[in-house]
ZAKE-11493 format. One record per residue: residue in three letters; x, y, z of N, C-alpha, C in turn. Coordinates in steps of 0.001 Angstrom, whole numbers, plus 500000, padded with zeros to 6 digits. Example, Ala and Ser with C-alpha at 12.3 -4.5 7.8 and 13.67 -1.06 7.14 Angstrom:
// residues 2
ALA513190494310507800512300495500507800513200496700507800;SER512850497750507080513670498940507140512900500030507870;
***
This chain:
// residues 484
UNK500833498788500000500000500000500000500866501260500000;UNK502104501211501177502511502612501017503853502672499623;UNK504153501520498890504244501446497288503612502180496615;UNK502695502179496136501146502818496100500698504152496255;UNK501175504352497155501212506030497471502110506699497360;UNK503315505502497132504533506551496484504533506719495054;UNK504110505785494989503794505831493234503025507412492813;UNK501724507026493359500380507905493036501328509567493417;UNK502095509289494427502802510665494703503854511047493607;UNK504677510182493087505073510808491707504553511504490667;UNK503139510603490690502336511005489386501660512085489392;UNK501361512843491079500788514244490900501981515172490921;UNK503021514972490787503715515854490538504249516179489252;UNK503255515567488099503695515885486798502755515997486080;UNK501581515989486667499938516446485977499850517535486222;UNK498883518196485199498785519255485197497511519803485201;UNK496322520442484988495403520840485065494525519979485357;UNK494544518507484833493346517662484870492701517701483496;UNK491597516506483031490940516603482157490163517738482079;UNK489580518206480625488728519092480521487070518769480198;UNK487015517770481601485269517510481842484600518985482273;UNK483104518498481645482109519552482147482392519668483837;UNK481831521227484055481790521164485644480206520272486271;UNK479635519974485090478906518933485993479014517798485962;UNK480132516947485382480629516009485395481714515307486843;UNK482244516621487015483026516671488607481773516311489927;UNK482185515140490452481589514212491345481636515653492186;UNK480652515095493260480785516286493995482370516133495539;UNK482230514611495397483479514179496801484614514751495681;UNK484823514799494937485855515583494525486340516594495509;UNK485395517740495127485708518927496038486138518843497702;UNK485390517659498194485150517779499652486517516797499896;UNK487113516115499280488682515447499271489660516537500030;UNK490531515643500663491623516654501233492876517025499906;UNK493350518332499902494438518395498913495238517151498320;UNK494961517070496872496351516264496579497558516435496691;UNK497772517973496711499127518581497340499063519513498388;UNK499491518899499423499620519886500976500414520737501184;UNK501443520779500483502604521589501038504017521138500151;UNK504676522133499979505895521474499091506964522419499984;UNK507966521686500813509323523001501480510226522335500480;UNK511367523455499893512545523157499281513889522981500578;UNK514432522164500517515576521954500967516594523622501353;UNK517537522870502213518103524523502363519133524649501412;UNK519596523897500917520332524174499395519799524092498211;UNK518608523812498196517756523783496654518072522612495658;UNK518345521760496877518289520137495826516908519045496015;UNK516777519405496873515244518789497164514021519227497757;UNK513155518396497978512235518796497717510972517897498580;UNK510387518506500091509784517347500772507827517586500833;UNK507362516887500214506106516991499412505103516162499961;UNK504509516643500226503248516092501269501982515865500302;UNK501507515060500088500750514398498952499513513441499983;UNK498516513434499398496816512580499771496562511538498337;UNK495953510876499128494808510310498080493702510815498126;UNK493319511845499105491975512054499409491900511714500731;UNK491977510860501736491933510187503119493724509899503363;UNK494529509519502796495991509173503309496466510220502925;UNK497815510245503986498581511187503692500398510883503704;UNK500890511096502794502298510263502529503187512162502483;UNK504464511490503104505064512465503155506377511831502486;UNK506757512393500756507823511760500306509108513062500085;UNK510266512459499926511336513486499571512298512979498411;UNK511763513991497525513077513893496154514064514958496094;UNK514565514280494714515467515412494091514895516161493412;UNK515056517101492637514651518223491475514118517537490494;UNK515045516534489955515075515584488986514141514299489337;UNK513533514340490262512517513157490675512609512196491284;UNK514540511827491230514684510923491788514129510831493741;UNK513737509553493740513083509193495060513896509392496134;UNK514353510166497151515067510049498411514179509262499658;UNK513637509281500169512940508762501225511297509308501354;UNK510386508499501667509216508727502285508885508264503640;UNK507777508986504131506916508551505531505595508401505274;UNK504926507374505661503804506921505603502782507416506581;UNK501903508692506523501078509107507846499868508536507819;UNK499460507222506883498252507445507229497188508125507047;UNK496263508119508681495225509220508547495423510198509278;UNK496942509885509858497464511385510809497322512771510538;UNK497064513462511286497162514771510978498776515683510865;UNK499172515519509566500894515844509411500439517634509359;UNK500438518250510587500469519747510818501590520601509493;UNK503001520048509896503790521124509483505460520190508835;UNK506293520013507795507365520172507721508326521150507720;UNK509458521006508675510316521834508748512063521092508445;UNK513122521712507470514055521370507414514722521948508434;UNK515705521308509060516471521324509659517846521658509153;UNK518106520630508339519804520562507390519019519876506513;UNK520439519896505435520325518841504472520007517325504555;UNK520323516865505731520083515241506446518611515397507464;UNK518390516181507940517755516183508999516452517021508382;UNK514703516342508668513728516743507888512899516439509501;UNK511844518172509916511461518187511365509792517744510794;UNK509225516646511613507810516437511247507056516404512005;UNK505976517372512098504759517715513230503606517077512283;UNK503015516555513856501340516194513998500940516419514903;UNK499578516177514934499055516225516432497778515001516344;UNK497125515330517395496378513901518065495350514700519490;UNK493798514718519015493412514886519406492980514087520677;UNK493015513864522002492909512506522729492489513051524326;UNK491814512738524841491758512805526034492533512112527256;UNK493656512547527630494445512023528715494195511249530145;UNK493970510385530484493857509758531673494162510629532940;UNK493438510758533482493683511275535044493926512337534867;UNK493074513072533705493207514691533585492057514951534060;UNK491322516060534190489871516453534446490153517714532980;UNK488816517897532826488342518288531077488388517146530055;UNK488225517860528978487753517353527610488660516759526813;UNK488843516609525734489954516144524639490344517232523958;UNK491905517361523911492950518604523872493743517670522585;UNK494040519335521883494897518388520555496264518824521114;UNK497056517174521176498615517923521399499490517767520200;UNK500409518721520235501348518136518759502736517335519306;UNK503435517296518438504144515814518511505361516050517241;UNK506585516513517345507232516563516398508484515440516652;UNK508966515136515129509601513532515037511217514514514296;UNK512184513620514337513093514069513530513300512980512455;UNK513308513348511279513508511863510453514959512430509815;UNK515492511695510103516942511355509557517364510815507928;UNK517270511493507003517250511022505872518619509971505035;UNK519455510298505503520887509869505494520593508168506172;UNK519708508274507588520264506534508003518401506254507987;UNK517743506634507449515849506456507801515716506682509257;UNK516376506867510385515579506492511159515019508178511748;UNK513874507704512630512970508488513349513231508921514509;UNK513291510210514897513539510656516442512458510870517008;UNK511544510911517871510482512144518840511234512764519429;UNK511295514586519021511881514589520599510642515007521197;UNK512195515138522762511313514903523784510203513827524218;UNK510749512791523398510141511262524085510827510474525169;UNK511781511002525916512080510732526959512381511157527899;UNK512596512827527787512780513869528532512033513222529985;UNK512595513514531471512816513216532775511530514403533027;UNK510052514710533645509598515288534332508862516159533455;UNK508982515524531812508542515911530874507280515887529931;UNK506380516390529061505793515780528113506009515573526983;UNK506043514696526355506597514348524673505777515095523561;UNK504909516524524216504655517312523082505797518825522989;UNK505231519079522015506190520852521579504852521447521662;UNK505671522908522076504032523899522211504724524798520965;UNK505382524803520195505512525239518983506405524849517590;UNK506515525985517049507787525592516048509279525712515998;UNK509836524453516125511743524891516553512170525676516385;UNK513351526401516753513839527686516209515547526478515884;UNK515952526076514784516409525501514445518068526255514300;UNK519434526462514711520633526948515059521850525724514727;UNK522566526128514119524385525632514182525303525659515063;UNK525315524683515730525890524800516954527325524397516603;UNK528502524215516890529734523225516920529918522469516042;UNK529148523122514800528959522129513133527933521175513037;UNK526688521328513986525850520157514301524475520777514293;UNK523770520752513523521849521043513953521273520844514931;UNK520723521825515514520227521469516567518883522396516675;UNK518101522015517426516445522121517503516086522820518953;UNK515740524339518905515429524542520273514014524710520540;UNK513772523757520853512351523712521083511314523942522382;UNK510027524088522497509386524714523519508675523494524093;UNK509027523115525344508434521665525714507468522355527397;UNK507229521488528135506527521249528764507351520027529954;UNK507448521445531331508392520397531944507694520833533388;UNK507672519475534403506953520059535431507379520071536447;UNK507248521265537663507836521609538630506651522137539536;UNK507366521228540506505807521171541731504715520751541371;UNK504805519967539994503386519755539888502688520326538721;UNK503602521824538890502828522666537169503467522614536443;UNK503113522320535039503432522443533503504072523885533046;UNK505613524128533355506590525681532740506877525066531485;UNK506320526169530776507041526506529255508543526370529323;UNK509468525259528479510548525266529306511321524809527985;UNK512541525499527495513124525813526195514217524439526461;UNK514389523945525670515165522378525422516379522836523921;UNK517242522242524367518557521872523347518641521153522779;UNK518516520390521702518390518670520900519515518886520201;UNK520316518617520134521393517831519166520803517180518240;UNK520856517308516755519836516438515936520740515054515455;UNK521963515601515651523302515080515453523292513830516365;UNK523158513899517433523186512863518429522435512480519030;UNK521316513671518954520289513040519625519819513684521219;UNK521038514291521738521692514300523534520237515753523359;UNK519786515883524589518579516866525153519165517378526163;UNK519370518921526298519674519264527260518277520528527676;UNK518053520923528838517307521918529435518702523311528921;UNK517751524085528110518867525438527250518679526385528692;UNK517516526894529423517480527384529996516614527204531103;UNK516923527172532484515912526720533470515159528169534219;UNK515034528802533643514043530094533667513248530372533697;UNK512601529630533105510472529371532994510427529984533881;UNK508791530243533723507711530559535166506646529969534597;UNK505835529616535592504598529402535016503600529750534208;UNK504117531418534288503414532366533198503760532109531368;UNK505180532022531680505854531904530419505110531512529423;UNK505100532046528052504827530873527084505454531046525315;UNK506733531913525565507483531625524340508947532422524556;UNK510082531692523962511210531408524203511825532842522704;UNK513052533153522718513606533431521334514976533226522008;UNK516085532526520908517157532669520898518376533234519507;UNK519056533725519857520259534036518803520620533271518397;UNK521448533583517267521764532725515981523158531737516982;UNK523759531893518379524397531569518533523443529752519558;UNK521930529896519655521527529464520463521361529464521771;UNK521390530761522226520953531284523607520580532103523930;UNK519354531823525034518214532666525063518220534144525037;UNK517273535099524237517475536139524389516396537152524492;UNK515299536670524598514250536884525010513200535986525543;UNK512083536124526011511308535507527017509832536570526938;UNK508962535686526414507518536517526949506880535742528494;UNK505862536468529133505001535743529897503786537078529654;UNK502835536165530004501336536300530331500773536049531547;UNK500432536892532568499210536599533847498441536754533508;UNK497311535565533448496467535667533211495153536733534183;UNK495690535654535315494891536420536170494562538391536206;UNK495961538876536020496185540063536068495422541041534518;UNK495690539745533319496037540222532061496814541177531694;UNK498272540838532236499494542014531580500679540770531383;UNK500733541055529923501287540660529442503290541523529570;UNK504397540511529830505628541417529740506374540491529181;UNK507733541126528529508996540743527724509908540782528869;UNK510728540145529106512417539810529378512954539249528700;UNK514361540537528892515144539874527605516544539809528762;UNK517507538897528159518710538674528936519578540056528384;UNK520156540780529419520595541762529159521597541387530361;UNK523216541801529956524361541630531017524553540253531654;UNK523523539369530873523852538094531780523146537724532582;UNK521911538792532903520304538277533651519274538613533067;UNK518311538050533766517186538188532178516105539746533585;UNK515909540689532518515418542054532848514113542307532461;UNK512861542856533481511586543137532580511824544437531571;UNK511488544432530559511698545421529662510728546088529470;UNK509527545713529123508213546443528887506980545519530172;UNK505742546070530134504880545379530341503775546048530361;UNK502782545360529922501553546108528913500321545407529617;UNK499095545816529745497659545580530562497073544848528895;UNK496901543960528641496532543167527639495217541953527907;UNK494179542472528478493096541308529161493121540003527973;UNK493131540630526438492634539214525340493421537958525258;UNK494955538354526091495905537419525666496913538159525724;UNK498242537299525206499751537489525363499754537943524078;UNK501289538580523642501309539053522534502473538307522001;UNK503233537372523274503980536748522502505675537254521801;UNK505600536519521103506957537078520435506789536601519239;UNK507628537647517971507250537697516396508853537514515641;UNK509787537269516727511013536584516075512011538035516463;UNK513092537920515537514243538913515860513555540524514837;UNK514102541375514874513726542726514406514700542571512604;UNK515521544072512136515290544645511091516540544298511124;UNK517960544294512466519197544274512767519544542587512876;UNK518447541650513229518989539977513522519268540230514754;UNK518720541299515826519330541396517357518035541882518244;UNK517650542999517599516491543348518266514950542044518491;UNK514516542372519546513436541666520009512201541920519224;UNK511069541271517980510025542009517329509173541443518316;UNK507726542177518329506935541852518698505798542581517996;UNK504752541971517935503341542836517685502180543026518284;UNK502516544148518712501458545419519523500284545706519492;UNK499239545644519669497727546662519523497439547598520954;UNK497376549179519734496992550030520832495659550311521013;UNK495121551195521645494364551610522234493024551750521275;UNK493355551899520033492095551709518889492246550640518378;UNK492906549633518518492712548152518214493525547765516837;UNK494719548932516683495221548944515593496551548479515631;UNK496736547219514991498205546855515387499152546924514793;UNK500864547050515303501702547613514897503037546589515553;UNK503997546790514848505604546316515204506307547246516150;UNK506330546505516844507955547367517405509630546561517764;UNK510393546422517722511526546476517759512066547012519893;UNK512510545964519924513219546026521143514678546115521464;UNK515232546777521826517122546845521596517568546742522912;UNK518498545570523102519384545451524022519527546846524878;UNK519296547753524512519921548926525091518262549952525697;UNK517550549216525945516435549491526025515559550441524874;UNK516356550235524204515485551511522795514360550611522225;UNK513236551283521747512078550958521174511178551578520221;UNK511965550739518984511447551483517581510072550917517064;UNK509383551634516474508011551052515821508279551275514127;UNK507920550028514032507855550083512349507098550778511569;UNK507306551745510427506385552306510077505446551552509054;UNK506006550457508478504623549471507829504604548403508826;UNK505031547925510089504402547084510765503126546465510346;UNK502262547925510717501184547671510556499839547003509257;UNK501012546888508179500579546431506794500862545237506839;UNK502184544272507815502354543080507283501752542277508402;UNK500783540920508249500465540034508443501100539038508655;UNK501896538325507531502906537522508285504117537905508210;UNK505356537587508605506389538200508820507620536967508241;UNK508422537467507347509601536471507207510759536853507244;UNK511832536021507710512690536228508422514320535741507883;UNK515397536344507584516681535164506870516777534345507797;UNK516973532803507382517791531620508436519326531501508952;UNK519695533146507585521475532870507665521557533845509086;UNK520980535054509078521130535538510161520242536234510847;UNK518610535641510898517647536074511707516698537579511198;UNK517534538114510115517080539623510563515902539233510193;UNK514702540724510497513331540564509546513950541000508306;UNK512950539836507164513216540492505665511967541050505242;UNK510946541107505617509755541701505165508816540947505813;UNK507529541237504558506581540342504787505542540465504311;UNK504632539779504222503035539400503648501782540411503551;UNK501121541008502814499980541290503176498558540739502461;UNK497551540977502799496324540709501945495501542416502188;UNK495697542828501162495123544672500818493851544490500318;UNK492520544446500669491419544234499904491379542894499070;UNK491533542760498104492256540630497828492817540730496918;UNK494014542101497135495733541892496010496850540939497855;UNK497351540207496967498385539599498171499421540427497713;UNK500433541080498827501713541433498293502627541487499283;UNK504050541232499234505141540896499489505693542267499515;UNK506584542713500597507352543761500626508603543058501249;UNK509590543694501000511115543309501596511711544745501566;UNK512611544771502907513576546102503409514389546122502206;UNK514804544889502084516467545065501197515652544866500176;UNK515819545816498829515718546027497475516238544697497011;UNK517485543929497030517726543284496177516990541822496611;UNK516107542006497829515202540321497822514069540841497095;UNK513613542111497330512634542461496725512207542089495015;UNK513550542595494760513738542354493354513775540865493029;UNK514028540103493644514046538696493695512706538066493596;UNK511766538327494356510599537986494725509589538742493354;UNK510035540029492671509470540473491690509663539729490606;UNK510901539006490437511276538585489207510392537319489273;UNK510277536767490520509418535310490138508056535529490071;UNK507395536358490446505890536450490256505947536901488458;UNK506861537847488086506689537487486810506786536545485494;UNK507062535260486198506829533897485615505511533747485524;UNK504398534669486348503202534129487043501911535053486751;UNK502221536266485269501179536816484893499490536998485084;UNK499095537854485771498004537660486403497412536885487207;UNK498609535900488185497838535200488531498259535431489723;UNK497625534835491041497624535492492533499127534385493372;UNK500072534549493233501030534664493704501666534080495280;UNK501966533151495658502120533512497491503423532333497576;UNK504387533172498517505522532356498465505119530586499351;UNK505646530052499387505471528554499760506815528275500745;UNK507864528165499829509175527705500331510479528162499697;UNK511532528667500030512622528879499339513822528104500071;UNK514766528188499001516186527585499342517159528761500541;UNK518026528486500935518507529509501569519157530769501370;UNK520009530321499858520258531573498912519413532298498027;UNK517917531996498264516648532385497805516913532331496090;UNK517261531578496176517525531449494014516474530193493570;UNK516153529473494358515623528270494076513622528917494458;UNK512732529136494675512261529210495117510592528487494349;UNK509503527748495455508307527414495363507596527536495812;UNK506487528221495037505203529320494954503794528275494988;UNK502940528763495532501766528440495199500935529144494631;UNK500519528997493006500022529950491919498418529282492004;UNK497650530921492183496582530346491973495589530995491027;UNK495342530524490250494405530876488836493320530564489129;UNK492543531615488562490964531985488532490467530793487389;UNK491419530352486595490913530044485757491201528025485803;UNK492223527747486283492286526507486386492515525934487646;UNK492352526769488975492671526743490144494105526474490430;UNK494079526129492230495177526419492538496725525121492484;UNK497686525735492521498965524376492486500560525031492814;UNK501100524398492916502586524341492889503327524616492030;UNK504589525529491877505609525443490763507348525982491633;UNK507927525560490776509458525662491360510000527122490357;UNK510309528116490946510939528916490004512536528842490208;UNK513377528614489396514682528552489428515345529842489098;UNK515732530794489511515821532299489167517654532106488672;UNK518659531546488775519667531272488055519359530635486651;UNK518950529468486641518391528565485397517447529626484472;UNK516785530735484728515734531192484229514343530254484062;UNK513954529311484932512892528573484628512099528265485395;UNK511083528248485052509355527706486173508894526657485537;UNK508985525755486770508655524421486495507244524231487382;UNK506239523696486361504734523407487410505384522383487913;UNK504860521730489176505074520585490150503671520205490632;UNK502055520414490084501160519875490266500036520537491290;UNK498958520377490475497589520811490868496984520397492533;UNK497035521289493699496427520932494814495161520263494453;UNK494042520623493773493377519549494034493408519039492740;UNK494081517724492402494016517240491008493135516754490420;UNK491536516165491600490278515680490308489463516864490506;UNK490078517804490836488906519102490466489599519874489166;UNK489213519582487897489678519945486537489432521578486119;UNK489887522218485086489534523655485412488085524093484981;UNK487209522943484073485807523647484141485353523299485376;UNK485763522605486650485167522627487202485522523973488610;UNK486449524620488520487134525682488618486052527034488867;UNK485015527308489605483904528649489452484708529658489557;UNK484132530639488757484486532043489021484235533049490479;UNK484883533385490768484854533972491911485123535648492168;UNK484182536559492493484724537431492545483857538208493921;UNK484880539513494060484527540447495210482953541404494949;UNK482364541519496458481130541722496188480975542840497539;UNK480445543863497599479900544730498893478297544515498548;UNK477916544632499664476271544651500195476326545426501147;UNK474823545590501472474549546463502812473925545450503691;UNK473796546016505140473188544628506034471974546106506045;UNK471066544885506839469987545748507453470160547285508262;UNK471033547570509359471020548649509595472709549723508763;UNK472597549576507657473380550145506282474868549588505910;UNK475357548695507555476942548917507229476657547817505667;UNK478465548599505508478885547787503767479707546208504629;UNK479196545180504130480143544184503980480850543947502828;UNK481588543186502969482380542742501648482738540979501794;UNK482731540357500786482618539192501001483064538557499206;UNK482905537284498789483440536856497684482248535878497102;UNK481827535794496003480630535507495512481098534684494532;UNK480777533126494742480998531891493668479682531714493082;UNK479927531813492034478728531408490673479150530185490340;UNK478057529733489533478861528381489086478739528625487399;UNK479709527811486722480410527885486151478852527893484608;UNK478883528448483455477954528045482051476492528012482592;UNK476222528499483884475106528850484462474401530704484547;UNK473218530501484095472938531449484325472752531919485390;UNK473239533139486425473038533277487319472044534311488137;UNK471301533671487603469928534639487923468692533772489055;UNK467912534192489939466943533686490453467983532130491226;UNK469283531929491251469624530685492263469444530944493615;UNK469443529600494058469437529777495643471038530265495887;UNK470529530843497343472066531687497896472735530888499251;UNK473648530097499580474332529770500456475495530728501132;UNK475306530986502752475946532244503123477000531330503834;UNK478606531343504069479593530834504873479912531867505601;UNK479343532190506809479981533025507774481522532102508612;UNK482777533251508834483004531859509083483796532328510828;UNK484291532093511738484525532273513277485758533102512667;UNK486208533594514564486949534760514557487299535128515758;UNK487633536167516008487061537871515545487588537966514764;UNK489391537447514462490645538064513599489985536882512468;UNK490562537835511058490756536635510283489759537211509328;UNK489622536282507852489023537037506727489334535616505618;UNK488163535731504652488381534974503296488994535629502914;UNK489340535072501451490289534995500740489726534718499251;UNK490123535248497989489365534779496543490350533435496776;UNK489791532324495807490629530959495396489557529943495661;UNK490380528892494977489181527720495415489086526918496701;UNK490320527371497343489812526446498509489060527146499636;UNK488384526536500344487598527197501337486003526373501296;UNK485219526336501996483861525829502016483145526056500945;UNK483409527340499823482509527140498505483093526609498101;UNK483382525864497865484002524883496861483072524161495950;UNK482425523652496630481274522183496134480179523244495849;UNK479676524354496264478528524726495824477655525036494449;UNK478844525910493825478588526019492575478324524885491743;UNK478904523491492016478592522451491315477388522316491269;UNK476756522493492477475267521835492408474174523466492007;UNK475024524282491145474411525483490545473577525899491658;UNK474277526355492627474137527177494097474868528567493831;UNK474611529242494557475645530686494602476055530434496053;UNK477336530806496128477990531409497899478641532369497722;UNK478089532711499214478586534027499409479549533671500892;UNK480820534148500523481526534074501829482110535631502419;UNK481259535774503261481913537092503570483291537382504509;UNK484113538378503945485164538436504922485341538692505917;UNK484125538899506782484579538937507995483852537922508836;UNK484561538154510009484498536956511170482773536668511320;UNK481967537474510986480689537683511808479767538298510567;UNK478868538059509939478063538603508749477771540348508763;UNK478351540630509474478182542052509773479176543088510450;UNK480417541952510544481586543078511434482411543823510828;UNK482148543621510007483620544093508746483198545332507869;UNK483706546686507819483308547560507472483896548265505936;UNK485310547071505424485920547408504205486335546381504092;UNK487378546118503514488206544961502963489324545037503122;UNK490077545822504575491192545861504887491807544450505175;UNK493337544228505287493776542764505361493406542182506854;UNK493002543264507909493145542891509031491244543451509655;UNK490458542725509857488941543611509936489103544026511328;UNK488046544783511756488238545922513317487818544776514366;UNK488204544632515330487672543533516626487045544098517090;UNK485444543137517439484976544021517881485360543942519873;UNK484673545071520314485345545197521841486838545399522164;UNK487202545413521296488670545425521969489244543939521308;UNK488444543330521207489088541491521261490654541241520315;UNK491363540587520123492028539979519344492656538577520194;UNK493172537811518663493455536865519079494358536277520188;UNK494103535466521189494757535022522710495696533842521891;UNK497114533759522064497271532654522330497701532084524151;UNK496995530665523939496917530288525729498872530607526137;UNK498471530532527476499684530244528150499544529012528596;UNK501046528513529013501282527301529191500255526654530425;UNK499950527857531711499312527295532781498118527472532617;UNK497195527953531161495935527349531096495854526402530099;UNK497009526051529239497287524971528519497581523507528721;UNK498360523926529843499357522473530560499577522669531740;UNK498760522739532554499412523177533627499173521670534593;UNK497884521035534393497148519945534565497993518846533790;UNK498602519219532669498501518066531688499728516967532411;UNK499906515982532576500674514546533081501996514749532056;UNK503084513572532633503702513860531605503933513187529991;UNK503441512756530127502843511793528646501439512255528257;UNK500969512422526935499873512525526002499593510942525695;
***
């Protein structure tokens, strides 16, 4: 069987649009199938390539070369494979999680995640933190991955208990050997995210009281770790958003007093700069060679666009969307000298997929259709729409027709979808998907709530004050045993 799926995983990586059946010929489980392609990361030298592929219900996680040849696969099953992360060239980081209710907990069923190291060089499989002393064998995030003594290593955010409670508690892995050390025994119970320097040691520290709701930063300054700021934040922590503009400063992201959020920059020296487009980027990306911020993401009404400080990534990132003429654009994965890079292109017209742009070679190579039995007539048109609600405000939202249909007098299906933060998106994936088949209209509006959203900014207004909480460790884990 998992023959089979390595097979079937070659073969979507060299199809291309799909047949050109009617869109009422497309079954309707088509649509409701999980991606044929999940995710594609390029290697950190741009020789391979680790590709997360379905049948629809399984999910196989294989790794090639450029050239196709087969390097290794993992067989998940019906697991939920969250996230790949490279490590090195040998070393490939693999998250899931597992929804389960724990023995001799009190509450409900909690999803924990679970990251593996797979070793590509000898096959074999690591967990960490599957044996850690006083420990749990989950991660409460994503590694911050460092070169230590010529060796990879993984600093990751575990769950270690003292007196009884579950501290956010930053771990050392050797990927090389394997050896786990505690990086820093600092926690508090409040804690709930770590940052370290490119050298691997700690250099900042958030916590959250809940009780209080004030959220504060410490950062190690002189060799002890110092409160630097601390802010009255009832919704949640704010966390930490990686290193700043220098690869030194502390980022974080802010909301003030009108609910409008922004970057700022923290300096060893207590200085505290605010970004003047902070407030435009959404997600944030970062170099691996030396941490700094390089830009980052936005969604402006529903143009996606990419900004970078330094002109010459900028220019980099311009040159490959112009492989990609009118079509909506969003980075995926790059190599480390950013020359290699893979996009996820998504067309109005044949939906969405994968391609490799090689910016030395001059060439864009497709690498295959996310959903491959949804063909492009079956592909609806989609476009942006304002209405008024009952007492006048404008929503804005995205309106699927279906496809050689007249669209007059159909029934209307509304996808409101949860929140507060957060917003559709034009493309095919999302809950309209299947509707138009059955010559339905949807309407998905962008905001959290059929009525909260007053434009089509990338970020809609919260209402009350709200934005998104992430938990802290002691309403996360504080209970939790040390095994899942």
């Amino acid at each position: 069987m998992f023959l089979k799926c390595l097979a079937a995983a070659a073969v979507c990586l060299v199809v291309g649009a799909g047949s050109a059946a009617a869109a009422q010929d497309v079954p309707l489980a088509a649509y409701g199938r999980l991606p044929t392609l999940e995710g594609v990361e390029i290697s950190p030298d741009g020789d391979m390539l680790a590709v997360t592929v379905t049948n629809g219900e399984q999910r196989v996680l294989t790794v090639r070369k450029l050239d196709g040849t087969m390097v290794a696969g993992l067989n998940m099953g019906e697991g939920k494979l969250r996230n790949v992360q490279w490590a090195s060239q040998d070393h490939l980081l693999v998250f899931s999680s597992q929804a389960t209710k724990v023995r001799e907990v009190t509450g409900g069923v909690q999803e924990y995640y679970m990251a593996v190291d797979f070793n590509l060089a000898t096959g074999k499989q690591t967990a960490l933190l599957g044996n850690e002393k006083s420990a749990m064998n989950v991660v409460l995030s994503m590694p911050m991955v460092r070169v230590m003594d010529g060796a990879p290593h993984a600093l990751v955010e575990g769950v270690r208990f003292v007196d009884n409670v579950g501290v956010n508690t930053l771990y050392r892995i050797n990927l090389a050997t394997g050896v786990t050390r505690v990086a820093d025994y600092s926690g508090e119970p409040s804690t709930d995210s770590w940052l370290v320097d490119l050298e691997g040691k700690p250099v900042a520290m958030s916590l959250y009281n809940q009780e209080k709701g004030v959220w504060t930063l410490k950062m190690k300054i002189g060799g002890r770790w110092q409160d630097v700021d601390a802010i009255n934040t009832p919704m949640g922590s704010y966390g930490l958003s990686g290193f700043g503009r220098d690869g030194k400063s502390v980022l974080v992201r802010l909301t003030n007093d009108k609910n409008e959020t922004f970057l700022r920059e923290y300096g060893a020296d207590g200085s505290k700069t605010e970004l003047a487009q902070g407030d435009q980027l959404d997600g944030l990306l970062h170099d691996p060679n030396d941490l700094r911020l390089l830009g980052g993401v936005s969604l402006i009404g529903d143009k996606l666009s990419y900004t970078f400080f330094d002109p010459k990534t900028q220019a980099t990132w311009d040159a490959v969307t112009r492989a990609f003429k009118n079509e909506r654009v969003s980075l995926a994965s790059w190599s480390r000298d950013r020359r290699k890079v893979v996009v996820e292109v998504d067309s109005a017209a044949i939906g969405p997929g994968y391609a490799l742009v090689d910016l030395d070679a001059k060439t864009a190579k497709w690498l295959g259709m996310i959903y491959r039995d949804v063909p492009a007539a079956g592909v609806s048109p989609v476009r942006p729409i304002r209405y008024k609600a009952k007492d006048g405000l404008e929503i804005t939202g995205y309106l699927t027709l279906p496809r050689g249909k007249d669209p007059k007098n159909l029934p209307l299906v509304v996808l409101p979808h949860g929140g507060p933060e957060g917003r559709d998106t034009p493309g095919l994936t999302g809950g309209a998907r299947p509707w138009p088949r059955a010559a339905t209209r949807c309407c998905s509006p962008t905001s959290a709530a059929p009525r909260a959203l007053a434009g089509t900014s990338s970020r809609p207004a919260l209402a009350s004050g709200a934005r998104p909480c992430r938990p802290t460790c002691r309403t996360a884990c504080a209970t939790w045993p040390p095994r899942a």
